[in-house]
Backbone as ProteinMPNN parsed JSONL, in Angstrom:
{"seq_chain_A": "XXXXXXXXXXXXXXXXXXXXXXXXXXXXXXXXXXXXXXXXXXXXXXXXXXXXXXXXXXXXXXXXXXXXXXXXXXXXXXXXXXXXXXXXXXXXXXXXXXXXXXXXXX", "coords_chain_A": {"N_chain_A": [[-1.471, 22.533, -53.89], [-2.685, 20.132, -53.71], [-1.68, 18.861, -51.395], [-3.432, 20.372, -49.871], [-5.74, 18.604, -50.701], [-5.032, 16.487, -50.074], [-4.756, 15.713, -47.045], [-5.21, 14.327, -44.462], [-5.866, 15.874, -42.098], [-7.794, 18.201, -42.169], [-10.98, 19.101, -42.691], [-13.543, 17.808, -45.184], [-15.354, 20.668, -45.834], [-13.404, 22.549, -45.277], [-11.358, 21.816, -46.857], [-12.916, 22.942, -49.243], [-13.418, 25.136, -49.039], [-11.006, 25.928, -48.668], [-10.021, 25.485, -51.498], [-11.941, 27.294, -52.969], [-11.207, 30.06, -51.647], [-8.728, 30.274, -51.818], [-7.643, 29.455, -53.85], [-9.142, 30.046, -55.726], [-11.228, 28.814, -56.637], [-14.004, 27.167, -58.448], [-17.058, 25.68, -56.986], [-18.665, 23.436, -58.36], [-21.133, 21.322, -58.452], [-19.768, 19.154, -59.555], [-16.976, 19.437, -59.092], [-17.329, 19.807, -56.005], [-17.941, 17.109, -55.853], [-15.674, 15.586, -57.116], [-13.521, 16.443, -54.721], [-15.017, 15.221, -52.732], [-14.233, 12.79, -53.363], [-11.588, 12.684, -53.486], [-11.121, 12.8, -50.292], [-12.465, 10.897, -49.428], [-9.93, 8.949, -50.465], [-7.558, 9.803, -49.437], [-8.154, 9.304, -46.618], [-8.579, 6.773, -46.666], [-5.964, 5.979, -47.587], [-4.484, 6.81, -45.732], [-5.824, 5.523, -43.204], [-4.588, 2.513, -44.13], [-2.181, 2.774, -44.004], [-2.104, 2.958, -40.892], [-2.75, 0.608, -40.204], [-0.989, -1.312, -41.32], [1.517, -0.334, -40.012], [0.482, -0.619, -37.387], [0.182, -3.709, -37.548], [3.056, -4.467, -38.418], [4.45, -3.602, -35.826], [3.349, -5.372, -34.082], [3.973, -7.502, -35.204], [6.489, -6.776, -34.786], [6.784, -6.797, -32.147], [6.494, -9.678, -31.098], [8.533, -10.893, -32.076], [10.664, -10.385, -30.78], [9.551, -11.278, -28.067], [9.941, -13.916, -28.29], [12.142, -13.828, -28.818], [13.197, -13.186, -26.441], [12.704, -14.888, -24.583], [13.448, -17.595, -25.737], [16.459, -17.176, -25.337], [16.057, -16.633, -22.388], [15.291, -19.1, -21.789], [17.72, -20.419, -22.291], [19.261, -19.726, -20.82], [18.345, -20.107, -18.281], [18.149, -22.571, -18.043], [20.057, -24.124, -19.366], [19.994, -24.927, -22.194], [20.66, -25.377, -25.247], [20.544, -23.315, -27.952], [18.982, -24.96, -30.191], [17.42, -26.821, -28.891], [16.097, -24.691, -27.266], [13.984, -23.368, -28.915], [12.831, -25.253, -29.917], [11.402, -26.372, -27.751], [9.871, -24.119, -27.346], [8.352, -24.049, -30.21], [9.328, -23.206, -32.31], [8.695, -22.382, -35.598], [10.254, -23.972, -38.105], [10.238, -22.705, -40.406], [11.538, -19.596, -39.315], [13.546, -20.138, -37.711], [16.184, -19.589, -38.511], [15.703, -16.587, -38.606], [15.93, -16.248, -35.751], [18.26, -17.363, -35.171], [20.066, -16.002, -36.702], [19.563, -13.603, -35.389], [20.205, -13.445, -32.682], [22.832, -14.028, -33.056], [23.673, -11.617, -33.706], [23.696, -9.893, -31.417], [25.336, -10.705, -29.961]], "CA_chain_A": [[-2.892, 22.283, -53.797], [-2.594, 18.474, -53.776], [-1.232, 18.286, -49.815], [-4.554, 20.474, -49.209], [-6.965, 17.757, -50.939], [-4.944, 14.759, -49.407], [-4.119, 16.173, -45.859], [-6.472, 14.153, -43.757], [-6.518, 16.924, -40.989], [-8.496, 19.456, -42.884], [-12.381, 17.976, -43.184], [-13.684, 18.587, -46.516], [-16.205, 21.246, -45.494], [-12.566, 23.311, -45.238], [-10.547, 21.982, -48.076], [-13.584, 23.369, -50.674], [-13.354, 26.423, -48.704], [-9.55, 26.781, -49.141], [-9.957, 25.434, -52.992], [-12.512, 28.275, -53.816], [-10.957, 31.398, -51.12], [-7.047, 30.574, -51.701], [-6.97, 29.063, -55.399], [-10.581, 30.511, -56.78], [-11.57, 27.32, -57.425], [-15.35, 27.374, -58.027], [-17.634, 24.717, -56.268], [-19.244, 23.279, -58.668], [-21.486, 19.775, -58.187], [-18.441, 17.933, -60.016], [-15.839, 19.728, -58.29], [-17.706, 18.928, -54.767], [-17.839, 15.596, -55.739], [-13.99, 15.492, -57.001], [-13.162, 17.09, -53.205], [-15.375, 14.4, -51.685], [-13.393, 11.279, -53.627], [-10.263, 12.963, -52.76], [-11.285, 13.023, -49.112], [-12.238, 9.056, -49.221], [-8.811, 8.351, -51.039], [-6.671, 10.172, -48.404], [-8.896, 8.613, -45.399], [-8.578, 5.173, -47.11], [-4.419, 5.792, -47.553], [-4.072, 6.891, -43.919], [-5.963, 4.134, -42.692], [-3.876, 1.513, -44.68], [-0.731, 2.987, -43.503], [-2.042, 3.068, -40.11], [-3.061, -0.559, -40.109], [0.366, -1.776, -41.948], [2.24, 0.202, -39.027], [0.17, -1.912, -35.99], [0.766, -4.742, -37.93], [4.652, -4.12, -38.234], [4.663, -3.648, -34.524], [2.513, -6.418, -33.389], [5.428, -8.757, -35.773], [8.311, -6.853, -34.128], [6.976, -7.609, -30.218], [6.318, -10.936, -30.889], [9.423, -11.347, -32.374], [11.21, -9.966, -29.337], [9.258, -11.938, -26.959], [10.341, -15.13, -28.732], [13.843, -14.12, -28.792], [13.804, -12.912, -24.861], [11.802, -16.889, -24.002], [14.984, -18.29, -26.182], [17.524, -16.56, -24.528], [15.691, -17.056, -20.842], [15.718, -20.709, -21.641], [19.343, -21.476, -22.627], [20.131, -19.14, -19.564], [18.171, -20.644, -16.638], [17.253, -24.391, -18.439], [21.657, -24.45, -19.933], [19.571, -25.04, -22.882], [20.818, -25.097, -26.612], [19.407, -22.464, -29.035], [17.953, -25.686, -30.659], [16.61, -27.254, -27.811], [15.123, -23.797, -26.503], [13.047, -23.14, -30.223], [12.326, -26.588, -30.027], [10.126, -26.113, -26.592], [8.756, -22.8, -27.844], [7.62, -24.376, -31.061], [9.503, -22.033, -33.363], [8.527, -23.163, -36.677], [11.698, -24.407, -38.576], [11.46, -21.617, -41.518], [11.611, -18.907, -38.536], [14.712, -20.677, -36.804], [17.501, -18.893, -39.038], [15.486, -15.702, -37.859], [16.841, -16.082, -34.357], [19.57, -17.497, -35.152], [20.58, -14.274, -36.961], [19.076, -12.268, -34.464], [21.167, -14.161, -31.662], [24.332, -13.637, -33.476], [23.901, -9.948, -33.408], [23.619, -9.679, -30.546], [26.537, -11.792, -29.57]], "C_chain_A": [[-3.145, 20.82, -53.447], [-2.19, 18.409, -52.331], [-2.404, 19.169, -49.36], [-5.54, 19.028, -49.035], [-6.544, 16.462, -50.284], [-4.478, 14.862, -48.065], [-6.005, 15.106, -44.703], [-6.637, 14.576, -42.234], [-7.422, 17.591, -41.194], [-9.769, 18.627, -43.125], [-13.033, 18.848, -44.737], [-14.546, 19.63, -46.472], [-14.94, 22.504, -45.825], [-12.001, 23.16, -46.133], [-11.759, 22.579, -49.249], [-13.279, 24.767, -49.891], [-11.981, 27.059, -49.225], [-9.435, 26.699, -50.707], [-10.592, 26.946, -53.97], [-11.955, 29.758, -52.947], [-9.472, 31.602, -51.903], [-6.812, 30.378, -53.259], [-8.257, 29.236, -56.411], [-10.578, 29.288, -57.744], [-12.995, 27.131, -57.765], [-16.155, 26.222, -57.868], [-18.75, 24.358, -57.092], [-19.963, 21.588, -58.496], [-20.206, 18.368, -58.345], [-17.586, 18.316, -59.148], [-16.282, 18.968, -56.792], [-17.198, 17.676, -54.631], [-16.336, 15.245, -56.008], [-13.523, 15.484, -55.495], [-13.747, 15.472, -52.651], [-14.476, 13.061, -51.965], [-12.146, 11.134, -53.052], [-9.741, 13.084, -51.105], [-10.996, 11.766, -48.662], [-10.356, 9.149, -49.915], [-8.092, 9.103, -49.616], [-7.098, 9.338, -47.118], [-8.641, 7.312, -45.481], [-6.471, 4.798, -47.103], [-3.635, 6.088, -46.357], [-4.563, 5.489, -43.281], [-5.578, 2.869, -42.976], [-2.694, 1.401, -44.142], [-1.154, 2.597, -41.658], [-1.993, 1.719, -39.648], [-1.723, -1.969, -40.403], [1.468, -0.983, -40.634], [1.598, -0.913, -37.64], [0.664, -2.915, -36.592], [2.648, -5.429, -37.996], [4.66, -4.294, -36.598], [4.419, -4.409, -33.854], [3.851, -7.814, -33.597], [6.461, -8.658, -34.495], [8.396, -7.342, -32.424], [6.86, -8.803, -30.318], [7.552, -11.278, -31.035], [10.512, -11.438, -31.253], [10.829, -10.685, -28.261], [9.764, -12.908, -27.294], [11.707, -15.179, -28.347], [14.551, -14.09, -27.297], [13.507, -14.488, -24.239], [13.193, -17.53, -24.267], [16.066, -17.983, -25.207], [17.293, -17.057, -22.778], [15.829, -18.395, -20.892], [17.008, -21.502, -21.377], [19.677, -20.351, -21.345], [19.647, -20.042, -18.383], [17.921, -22.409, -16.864], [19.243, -25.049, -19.042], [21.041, -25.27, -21.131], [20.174, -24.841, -24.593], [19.978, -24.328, -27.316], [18.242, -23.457, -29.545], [16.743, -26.124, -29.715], [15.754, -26.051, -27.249], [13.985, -23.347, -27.745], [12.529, -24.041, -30.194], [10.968, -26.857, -29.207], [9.632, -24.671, -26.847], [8.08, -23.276, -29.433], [7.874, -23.65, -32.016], [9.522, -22.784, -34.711], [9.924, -22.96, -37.579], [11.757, -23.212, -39.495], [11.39, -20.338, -40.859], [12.82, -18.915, -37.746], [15.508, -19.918, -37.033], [16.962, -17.483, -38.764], [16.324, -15.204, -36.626], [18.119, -16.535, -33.999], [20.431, -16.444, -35.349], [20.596, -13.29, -36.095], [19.952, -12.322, -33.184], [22.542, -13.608, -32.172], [24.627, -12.081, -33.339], [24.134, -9.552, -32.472], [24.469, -10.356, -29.453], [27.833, -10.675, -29.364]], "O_chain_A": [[-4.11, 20.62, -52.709], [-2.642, 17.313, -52.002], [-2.647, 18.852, -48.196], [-5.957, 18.489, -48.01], [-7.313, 15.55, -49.98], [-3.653, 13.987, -47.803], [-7.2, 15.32, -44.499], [-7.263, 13.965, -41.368], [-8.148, 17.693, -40.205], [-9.675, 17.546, -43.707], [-12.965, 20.011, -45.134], [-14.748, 19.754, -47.68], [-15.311, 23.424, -46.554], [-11.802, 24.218, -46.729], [-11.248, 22.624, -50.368], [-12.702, 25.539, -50.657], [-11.769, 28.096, -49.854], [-8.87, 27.62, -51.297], [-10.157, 27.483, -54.989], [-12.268, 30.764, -53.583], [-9.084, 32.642, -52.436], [-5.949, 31.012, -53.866], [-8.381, 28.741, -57.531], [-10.199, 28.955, -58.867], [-13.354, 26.641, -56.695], [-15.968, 25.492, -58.841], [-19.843, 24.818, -56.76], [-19.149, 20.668, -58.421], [-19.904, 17.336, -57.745], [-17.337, 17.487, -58.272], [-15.81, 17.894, -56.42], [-16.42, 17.189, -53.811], [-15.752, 14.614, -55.127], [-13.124, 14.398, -55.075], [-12.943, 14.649, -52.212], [-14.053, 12.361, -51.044], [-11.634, 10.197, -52.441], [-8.61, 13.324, -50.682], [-10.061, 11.358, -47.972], [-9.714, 9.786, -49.08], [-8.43, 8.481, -48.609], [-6.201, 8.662, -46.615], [-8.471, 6.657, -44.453], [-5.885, 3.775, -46.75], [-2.494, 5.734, -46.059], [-3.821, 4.568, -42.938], [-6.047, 1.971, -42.276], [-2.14, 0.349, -43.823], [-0.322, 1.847, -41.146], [-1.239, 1.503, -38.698], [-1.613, -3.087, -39.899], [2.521, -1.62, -40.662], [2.26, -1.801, -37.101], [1.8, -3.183, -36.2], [3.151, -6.508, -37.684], [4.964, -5.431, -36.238], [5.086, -4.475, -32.821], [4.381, -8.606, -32.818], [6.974, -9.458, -33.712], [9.272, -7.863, -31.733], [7.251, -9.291, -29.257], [7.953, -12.046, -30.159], [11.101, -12.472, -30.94], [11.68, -10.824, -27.383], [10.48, -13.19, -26.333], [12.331, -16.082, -27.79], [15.631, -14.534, -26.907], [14.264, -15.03, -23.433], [13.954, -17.919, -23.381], [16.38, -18.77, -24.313], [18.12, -17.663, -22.097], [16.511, -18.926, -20.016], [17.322, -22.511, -20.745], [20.873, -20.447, -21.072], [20.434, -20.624, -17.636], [17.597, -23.235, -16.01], [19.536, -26.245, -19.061], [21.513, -26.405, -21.203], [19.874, -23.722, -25.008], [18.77, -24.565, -27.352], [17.039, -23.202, -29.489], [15.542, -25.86, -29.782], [14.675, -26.368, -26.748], [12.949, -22.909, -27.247], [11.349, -23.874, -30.502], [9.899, -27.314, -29.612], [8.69, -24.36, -26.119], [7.098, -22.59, -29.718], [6.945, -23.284, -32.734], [10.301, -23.719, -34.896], [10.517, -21.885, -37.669], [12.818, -22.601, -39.617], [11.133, -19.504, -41.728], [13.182, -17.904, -37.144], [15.905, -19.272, -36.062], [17.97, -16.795, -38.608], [17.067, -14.232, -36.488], [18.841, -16.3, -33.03], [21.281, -16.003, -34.575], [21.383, -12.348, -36.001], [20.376, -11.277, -32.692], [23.184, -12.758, -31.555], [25.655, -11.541, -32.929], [24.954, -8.634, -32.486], [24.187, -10.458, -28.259], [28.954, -11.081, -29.057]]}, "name": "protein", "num_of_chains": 1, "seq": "XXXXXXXXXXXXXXXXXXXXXXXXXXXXXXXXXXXXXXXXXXXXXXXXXXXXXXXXXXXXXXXXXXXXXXXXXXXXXXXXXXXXXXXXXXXXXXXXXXXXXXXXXX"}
């Protein structure tokens, strides 16, 4: 019953329907209102996740662009890792980032 009330496919118009056809649930003012909180809370925990997922992604391309700039530098400039963070402005507690990330990829 609980992946009906927190499924935010189903609009609540349908989860009271399936609460009172499938689990004779009866629709009473409180119940409604239960259904409707449980509607916000699912809507509010999707849209958190969804927002924490762009966010994640937005990090990981940047991060990637930084590391492809680095890399393009010390390739076409015969540039030192330092020297190429240095002209991108990579802030020092980010450095051991690409340093790591460099080595992997080594």
């Amino acid at each position: 019953m609980l992946d009906v009330l927190l499924s935010h496919e189903t609009s609540e118009a349908e989860k009271r329907r399936i609460l009172q056809d499938e689990y004779d649930i009866q629709m009473t003012r409180t119940m409604e209102s239960e259904v409707s909180v449980m509607c916000n809370l699912s809507k509010g925990v999707m849209e958190k996740s969804w927002k924490k997922g762009i966010a994640e992604g937005m990090a990981k391309g940047e991060e990637q662009g930084i590391l492809t700039s680095i890399k393009s530098l010390m390739e076409t400039m015969s540039w030192t890792l330092d020297q190429a963070m240095t002209a991108l402005k990579v802030p020092e507690a980010e450095q051991q980032t690409y340093r790591d990330l460099l080595e992997k990829q080594s």
